[in-house]
C-alpha positions, 0 to 999 in steps of 0.5 A: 534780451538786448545789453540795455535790458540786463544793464539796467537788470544790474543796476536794480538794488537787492533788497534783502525783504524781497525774498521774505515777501515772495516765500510769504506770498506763495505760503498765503496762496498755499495756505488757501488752497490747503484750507479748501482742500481740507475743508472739501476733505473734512466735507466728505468724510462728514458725509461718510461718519453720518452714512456709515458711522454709529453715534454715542449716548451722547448724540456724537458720530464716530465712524471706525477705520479699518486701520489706523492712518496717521494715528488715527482708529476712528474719526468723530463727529462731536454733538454741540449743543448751545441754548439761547435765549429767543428774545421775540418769545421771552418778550411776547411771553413777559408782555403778557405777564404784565408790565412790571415782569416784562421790565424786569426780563427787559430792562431799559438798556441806555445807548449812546446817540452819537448824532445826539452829541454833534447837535449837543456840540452845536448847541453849546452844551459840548465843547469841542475838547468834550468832543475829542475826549469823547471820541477816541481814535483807535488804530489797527492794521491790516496786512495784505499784499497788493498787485 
């Protein structure tokens, strides 16, 4: 390193965000590499709770540790179970009811057709303060450091 290279080292202002910004970049790294590790551990013990482990009355696994570890005496593998509803089915089925039935599962659900508002505007039947009153801007922010 020549005397030119640290004089102009020295004349770099600190700024006192840069510290904040480097400990927030390693924490966003670690954070990632912790994630994937936990999800690759939560992974195998799934494994282990469905090869070895009992399940409940409720259709839950568990599997029992042979000591407590952090706390833990056994790891549980909850039961979920959502209903949903399977529109092509329901309609198929109603269709066959009868247009009054099928009507009632499916009523008609009115949308906006935004292309339709620009050929209102050219029309005239819209005005341009319609227009911005209509459509509303809406800020958000995303945070990410770039390189």
């Amino acid at each position: 390193m020549t005397e030119t290279d640290s004089d102009d080292r020295a004349e770099l202002p600190f700024d006192p965000i840069l510290p904040s910004v480097r400990r927030w970049a390693m924490l966003k790294r670690e954070t990632e590499r912790i994630g994937a590790e936990r999800d690759k551990l939560r992974d195998t013990i799934a494994r282990a709770v469905i090869e070895r482990g009992y399940r409940d009355h409720k259709g839950s696994q568990y599997l029992d540790l042979p000591m407590e570890i952090e706390g833990l005496t056994r790891i549980k593998r909850e039961r979920r179970v959502t209903v949903t509803a399977d529109s092509s089915v329901a309609e198929e089925i109603t269709r066959s009811k009868g247009e009054e039935i099928y009507r009632r599962a499916f009523p008609p659900v009115p949308t906006l057709d935004t292309e339709e508002l620009y050929v209102l505007l050219q029309e005239g039947v819209l005005t341009e303060s319609d227009m911005d009153t209509i459509f509303v801007q809406r800020e958000s922010f995303a945070f990410k450091g770039v390189s």
